[in-house]
ZALO-838125 format. One record per residue (C-alpha): residue in three letters; x negated, z negated, y negated. Coordinates in steps of 0.05 Angstrom, whole numbers, padded with zeros to 5 digits, always signed. Layout:
# ZALO-838125
alaXZY ...
# end
This chain:
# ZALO-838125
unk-02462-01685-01927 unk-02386-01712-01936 unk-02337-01665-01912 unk-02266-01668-01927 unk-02213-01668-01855 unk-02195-01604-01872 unk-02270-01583-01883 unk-02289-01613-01814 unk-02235-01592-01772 unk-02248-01517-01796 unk-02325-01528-01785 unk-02304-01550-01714 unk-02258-01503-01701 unk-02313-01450-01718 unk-02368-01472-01675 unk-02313-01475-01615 unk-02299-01395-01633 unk-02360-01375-01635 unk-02371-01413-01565 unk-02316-01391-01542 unk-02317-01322-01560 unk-02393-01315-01534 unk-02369-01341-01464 unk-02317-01293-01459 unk-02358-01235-01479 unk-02417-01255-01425 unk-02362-01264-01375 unk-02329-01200-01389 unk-02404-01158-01383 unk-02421-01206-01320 unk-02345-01183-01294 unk-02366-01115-01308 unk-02434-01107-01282 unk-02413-01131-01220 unk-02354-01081-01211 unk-02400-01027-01225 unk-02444-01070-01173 unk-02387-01063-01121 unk-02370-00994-01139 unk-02441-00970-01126 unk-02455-00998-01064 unk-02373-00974-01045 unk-02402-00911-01051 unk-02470-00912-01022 unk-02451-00967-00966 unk-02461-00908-00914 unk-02526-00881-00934 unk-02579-00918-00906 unk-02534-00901-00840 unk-02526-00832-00853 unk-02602-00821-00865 unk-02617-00862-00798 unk-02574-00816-00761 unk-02607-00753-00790 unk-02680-00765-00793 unk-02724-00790-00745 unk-02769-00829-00774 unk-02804-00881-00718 unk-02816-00859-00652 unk-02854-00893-00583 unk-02921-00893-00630 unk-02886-00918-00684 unk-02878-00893-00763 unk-02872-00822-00769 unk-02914-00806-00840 unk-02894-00733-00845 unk-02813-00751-00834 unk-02823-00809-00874 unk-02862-00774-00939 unk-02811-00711-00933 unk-02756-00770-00940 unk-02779-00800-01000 unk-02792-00730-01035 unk-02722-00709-01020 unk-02680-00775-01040 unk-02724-00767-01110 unk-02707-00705-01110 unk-02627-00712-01107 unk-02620-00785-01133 unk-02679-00820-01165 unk-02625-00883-01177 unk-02651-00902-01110 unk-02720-00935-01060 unk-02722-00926-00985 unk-02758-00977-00947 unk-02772-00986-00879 unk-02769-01061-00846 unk-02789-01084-00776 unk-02741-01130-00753 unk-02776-01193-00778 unk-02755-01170-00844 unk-02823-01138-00867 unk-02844-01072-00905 unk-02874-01026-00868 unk-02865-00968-00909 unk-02838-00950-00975 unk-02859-00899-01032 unk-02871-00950-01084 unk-02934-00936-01135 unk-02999-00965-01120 unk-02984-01044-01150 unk-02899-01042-01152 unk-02899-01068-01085 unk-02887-01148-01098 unk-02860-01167-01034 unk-02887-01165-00967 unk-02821-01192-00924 unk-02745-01181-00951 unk-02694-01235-00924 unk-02654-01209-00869 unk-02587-01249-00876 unk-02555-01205-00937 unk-02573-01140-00888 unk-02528-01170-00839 unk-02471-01180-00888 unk-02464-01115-00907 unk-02472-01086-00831 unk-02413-01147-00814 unk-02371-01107-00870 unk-02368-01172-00916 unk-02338-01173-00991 unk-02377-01134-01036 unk-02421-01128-01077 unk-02474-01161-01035 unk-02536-01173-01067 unk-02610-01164-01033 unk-02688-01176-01049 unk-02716-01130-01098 unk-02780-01109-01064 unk-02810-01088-01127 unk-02792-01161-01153 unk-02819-01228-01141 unk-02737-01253-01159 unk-02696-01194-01169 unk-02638-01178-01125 unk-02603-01107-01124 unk-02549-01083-01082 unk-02569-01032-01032 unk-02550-01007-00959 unk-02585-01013-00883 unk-02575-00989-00823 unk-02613-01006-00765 unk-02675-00961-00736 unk-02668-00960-00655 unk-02717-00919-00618 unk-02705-00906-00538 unk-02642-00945-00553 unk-02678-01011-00576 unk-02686-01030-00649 unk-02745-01023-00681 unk-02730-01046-00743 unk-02685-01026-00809 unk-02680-00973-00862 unk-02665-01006-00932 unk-02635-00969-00988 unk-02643-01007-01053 unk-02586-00964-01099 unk-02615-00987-01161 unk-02681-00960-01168 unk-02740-00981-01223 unk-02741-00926-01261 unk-02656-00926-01274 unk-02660-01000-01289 unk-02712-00974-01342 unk-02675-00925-01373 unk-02613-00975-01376 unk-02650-01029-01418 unk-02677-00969-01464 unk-02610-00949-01475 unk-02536-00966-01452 unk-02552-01035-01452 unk-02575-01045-01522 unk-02509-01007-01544 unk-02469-01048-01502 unk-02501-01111-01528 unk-02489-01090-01603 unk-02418-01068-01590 unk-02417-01143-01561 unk-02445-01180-01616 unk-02385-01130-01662 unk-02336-01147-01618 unk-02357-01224-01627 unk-02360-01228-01699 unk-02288-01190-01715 unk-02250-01232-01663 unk-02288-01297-01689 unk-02275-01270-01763 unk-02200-01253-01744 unk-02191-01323-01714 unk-02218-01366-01768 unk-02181-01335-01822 unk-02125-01357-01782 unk-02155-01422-01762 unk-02153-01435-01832 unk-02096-01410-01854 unk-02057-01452-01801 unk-02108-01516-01820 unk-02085-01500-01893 unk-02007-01503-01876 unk-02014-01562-01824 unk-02053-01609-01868 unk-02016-01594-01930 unk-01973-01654-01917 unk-02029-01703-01898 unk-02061-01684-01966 unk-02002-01693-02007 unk-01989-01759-01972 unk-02069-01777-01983 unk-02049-01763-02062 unk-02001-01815-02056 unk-02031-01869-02024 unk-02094-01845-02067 unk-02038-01868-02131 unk-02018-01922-02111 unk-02026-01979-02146 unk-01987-02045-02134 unk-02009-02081-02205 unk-01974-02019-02242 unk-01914-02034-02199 unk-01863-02052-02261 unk-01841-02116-02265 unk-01770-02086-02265 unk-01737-02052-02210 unk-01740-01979-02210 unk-01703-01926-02167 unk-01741-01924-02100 unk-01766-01868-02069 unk-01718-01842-02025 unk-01724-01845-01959 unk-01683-01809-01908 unk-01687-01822-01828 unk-01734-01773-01801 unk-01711-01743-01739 unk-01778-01698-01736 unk-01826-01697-01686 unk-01873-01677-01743 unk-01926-01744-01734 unk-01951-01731-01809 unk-01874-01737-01833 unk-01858-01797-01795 unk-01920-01822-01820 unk-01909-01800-01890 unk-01833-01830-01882 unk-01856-01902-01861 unk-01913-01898-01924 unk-01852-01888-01965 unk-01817-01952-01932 unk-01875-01989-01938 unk-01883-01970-02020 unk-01810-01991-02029 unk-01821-02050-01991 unk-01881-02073-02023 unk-01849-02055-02086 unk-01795-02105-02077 unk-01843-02156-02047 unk-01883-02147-02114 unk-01825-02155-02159 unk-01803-02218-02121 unk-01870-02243-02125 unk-01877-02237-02205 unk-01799-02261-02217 unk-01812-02330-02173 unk-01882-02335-02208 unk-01853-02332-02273 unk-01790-02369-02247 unk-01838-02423-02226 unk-01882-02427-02297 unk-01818-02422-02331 unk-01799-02484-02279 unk-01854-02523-02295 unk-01857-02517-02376 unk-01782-02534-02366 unk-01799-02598-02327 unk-01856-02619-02377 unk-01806-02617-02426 unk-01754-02657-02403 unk-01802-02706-02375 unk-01845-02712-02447 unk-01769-02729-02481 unk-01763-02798-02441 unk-01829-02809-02430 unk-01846-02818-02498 unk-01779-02856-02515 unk-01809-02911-02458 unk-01878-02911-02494 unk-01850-02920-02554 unk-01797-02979-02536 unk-01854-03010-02497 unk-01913-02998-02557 unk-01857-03042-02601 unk-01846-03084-02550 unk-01914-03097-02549 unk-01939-03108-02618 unk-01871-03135-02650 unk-01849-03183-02593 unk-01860-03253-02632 unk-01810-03221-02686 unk-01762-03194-02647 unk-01697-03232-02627 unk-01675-03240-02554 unk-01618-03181-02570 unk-01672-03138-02601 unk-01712-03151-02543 unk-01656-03140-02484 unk-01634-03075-02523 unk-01704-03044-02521 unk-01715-03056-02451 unk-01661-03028-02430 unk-01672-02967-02472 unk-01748-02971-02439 unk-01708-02976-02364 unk-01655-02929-02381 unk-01717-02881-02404 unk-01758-02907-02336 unk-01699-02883-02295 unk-01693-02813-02326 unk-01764-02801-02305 unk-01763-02828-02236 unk-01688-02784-02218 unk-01732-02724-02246 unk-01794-02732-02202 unk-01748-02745-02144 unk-01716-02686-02156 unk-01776-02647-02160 unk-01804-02680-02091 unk-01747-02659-02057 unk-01741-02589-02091 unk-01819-02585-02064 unk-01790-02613-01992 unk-01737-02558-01990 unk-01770-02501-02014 unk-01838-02503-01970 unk-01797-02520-01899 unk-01805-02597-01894 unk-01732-02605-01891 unk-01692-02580-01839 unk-01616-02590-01825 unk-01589-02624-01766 unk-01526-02596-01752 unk-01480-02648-01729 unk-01396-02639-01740 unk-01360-02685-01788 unk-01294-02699-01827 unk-01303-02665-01910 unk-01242-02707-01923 unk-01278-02766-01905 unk-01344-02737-01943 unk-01306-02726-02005 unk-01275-02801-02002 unk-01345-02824-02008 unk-01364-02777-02063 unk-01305-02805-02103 unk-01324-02885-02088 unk-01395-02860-02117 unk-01374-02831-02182 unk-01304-02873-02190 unk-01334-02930-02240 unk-01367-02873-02278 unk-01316-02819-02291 unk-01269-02883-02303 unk-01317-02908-02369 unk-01319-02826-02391 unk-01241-02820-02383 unk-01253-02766-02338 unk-01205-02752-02280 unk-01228-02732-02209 unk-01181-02702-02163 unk-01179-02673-02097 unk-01135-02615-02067 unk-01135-02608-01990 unk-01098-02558-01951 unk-01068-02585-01898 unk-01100-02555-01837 unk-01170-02570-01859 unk-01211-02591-01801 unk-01285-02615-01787 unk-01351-02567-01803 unk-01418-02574-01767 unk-01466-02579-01813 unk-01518-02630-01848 unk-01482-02698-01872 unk-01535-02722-01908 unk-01559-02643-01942 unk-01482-02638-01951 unk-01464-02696-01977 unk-01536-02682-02033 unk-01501-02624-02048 unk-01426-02644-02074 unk-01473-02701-02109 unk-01506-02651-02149 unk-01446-02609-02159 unk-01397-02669-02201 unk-01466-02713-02226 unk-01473-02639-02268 unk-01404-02634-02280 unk-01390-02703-02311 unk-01442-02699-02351 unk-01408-02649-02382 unk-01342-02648-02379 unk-01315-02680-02445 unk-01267-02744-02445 unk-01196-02734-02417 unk-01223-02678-02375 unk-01216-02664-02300 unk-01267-02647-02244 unk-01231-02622-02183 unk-01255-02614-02106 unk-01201-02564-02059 unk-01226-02549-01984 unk-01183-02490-01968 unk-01187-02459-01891 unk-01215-02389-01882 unk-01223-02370-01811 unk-01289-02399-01774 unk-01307-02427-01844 unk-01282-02482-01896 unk-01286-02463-01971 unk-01301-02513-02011 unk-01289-02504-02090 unk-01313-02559-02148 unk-01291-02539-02214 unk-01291-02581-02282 unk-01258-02568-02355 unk-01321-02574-02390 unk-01358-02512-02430 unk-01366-02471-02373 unk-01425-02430-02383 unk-01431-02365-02416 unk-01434-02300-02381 unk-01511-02289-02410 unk-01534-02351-02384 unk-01512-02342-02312 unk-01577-02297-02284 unk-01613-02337-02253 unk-01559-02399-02256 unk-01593-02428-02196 unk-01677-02416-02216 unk-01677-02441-02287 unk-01650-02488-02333 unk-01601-02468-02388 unk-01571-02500-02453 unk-01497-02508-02475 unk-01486-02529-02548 unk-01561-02554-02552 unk-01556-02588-02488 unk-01598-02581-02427 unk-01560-02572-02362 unk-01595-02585-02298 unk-01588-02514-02266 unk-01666-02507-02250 unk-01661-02577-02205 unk-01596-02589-02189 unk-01566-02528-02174 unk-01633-02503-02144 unk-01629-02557-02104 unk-01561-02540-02076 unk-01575-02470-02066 unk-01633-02485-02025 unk-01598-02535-01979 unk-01538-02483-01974 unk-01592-02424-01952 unk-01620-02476-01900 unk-01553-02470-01867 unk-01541-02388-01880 unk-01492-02398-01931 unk-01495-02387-02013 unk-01469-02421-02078 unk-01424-02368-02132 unk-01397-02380-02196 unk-01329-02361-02208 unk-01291-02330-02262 unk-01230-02384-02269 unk-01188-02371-02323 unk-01175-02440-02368 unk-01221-02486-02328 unk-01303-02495-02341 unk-01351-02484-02292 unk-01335-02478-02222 unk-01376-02466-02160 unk-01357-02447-02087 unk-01386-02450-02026 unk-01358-02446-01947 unk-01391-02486-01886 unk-01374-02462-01819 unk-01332-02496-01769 unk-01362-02493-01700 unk-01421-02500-01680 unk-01436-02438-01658 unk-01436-02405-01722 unk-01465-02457-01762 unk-01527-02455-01715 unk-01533-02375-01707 unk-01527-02376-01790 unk-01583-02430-01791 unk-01628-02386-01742 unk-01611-02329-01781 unk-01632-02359-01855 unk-01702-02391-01816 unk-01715-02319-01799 unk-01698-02295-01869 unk-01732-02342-01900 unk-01814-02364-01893 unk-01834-02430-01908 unk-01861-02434-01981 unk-01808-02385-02002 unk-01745-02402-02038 
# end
């Protein structure tokens, strides 16, 4: 049988009443008999005493029969609640008024007698003699005859006959005025039982309905408002937990989103890739096919211009699949930077010696603006120096002749900005989501901002920092970045972004 909580903890809760409320009732009519117990033998503790000191009922020769039977016929007479007995001082009957076949014990234990004549707490049980188990309260005194005992009169205060009458009679009312009592209190306290279980798990089964629909493939691919979540300052263990559920759906929604946008970053990645690497690649077959099958008719200028087509092509492909390797190497934690400091003038120098001979056959200017107090950063020479490579290889290629493709390195505080800016196209503002994940085209053209510039913002995350566009009015594109200046924040940023960001993740 399946049970809901709620189901459960009110069957539980039921069977613990009616426990409960069964032990209280037979400790309340145990509590009660024995006050009546002590109340009786309060009461009668002097009459076993009382009747010693009045009737003579042993002499030198032993039991007196006539004392003893006029005795019996008078304490029937004026209380039948109660059996006289008479005990030698061993403890055995010697005489009693019992019916022929009542008697069931020969010898009654002397130690409760002694109790009760030592004036200990009551109620202070005794042998029954008309019971093989039965105990009863009662009172003694001790018989003495020429001033030595001769034994004891016993006075059980309970007789036979009254616990007769009591089972005929008060004690099946008292038992069904029991069984009442226990079913209104247990029907009292379960309607509240469940009335509280009711309010109490209210919130545990309106969080169950939640996690019950939740469904992380219908998260939507875009991002919607999140559930709010406000701190809980309640002690309330069902609202904390119903609080961090809420944390954990927002989070997992993100997570999700982030998850499908870098998938279909990635596809769109590798479609992109295919199709700048089919463009050259079939230029080189086809250069090579003709060089093949039309080399004993082709002159020695024919033959020089289509291999270097075929080379040009051949080193197209191979920049592309080094790009990808180290895009791979960057973006699954193979590469880490080694923070080291050194001079950006000095970097820059050698960025200009690279491109020099070509921006000089493009007519393109490069120029350099340095403040004045710009001093060394700690960083990665070799990541750095990858990245200002990337930054004016994409801007020459398309920044038109007569252009310019400037580098300033302007101090700000612990860091060093650096800006590289060109007078090409610039790119438009629709095509600058996801600048740095994908490529994009200006005027039919494919610029390299899913390798390059993904490239460059990975090796700028590696050291805690980030690549932004700017707005610059009357120049292209331009692109700005800062690296810090001691050590100590270049390697607590670098700490911070391997923290941030799990290997395998861009």
């Amino acid at each position: 049988m399946k049970l809901t909580l709620s189901q459960r903890l009110s069957l539980v809760f039921a069977l613990l009443l009616l426990i409960c409320s069964g032990t209280s009732v037979w400790m309340q009519v145990r509590a009660n008999q024995m006050h009546e117990l002590e109340v009786v033998q309060g009461l009668s503790r002097d009459l076993a005493q009382h009747i010693a000191r009045d009737t003579q009922l042993m002499d030198a020769n032993g039991l007196k029969p006539e004392a003893l039977r006029n005795l019996f016929s008078q304490l029937m007479l004026v209380n039948p609640s109660v059996e006289v007995y008479l005990l030698d001082n061993q403890g055995r009957v010697i005489g009693d008024a019992a019916p022929e076949g009542h008697l069931r014990r020969e010898q009654v234990d002397l130690a409760p007698l002694q109790r009760l004549l030592n004036d200990e707490r009551l109620p202070i049980l005794g042998d029954d003699p008309r019971s093989l188990d039965g105990r009863k309260v009662f009172s003694a005194a001790p018989l003495k005859v020429n001033g030595q005992q001769a034994g004891y009169l016993y006075v059980v205060l309970l007789s036979e006959e009254r616990d007769r009458l009591a089972a005929r009679g008060a004690t099946s009312a008292a038992l069904n005025t029991a069984l009442w009592s226990i079913g209104l209190v247990a029907l009292l306290c379960l309607i509240a039982g469940l009335t509280a279980f009711t309010l109490i798990t209210r919130p545990l089964r309106r969080l169950t309905d939640s996690v019950k629909g939740f469904d992380i493939d219908g998260i939507p691919a875009t991002a919607p408002a999140p559930v709010p979540v406000e701190p809980s300052t309640s002690q309330d263990e069902i609202a904390v937990l119903a609080a961090a559920f809420r944390q954990m759906q927002n989070r997992l929604g993100e997570q999700w989103r982030s998850l499908t946008r870098q998938d279909q970053e990635r596809r769109e990645l590798v479609a992109n890739i295919s199709h700048d690497l089919r463009t050259p690649l079939a230029s080189l077959h086809g250069y090579l096919e003709t060089l093949s099958l039309k080399d004993a008719s082709l002159t020695p200028d024919e033959r020089r211009r289509y291999l270097g087509i075929a080379l040009d092509q051949s080193r197209k492909v191979g920049g592309l699949a080094q790009s990808l390797l180290e895009l791979v190497r960057l973006e699954h934690g193979f590469v880490q930077p080694v923070l080291e400091r050194f001079s950006l003038t000095d970097l820059v120098q050698d960025i200009f010696q690279k491109f020099e001979l070509n921006a000089e056959s493009r007519h393109v200017q490069l120029k350099a603006s340095f403040a004045p107090s710009v001093s060394g950063v700690c960083a990665d020479l070799g990541l750095i120096e990858r990245v200002l490579t990337n930054l004016f290889d994409n801007a020459l290629r398309y920044t038109p002749a007569g252009g310019v493709i400037e580098i300033r390195l302007v101090p700000q505080g612990k860091f060093v900005e650096i800006t590289v800016s060109d007078s090409g196209p610039g790119i438009a503002a629709e095509l600058r989501e996801g600048l740095f994940l994908r490529p994009f085209n200006i005027g039919g053209a494919r610029r390299d901002g899913g390798l390059g510039l993904r490239i460059v913002q990975r090796i700028l995350e590696l050291h805690g920092r980030q690549v932004r566009l700017l707005d610059v009015p009357g120049q292209g594109a331009t692109l700005c970045f800062s690296l810090a200046v001691d050590e100590a924040t270049a390697t607590a940023l670098a700490v911070r972004s391997m923290n941030l960001n799990t290997p395998g993740q861009a």
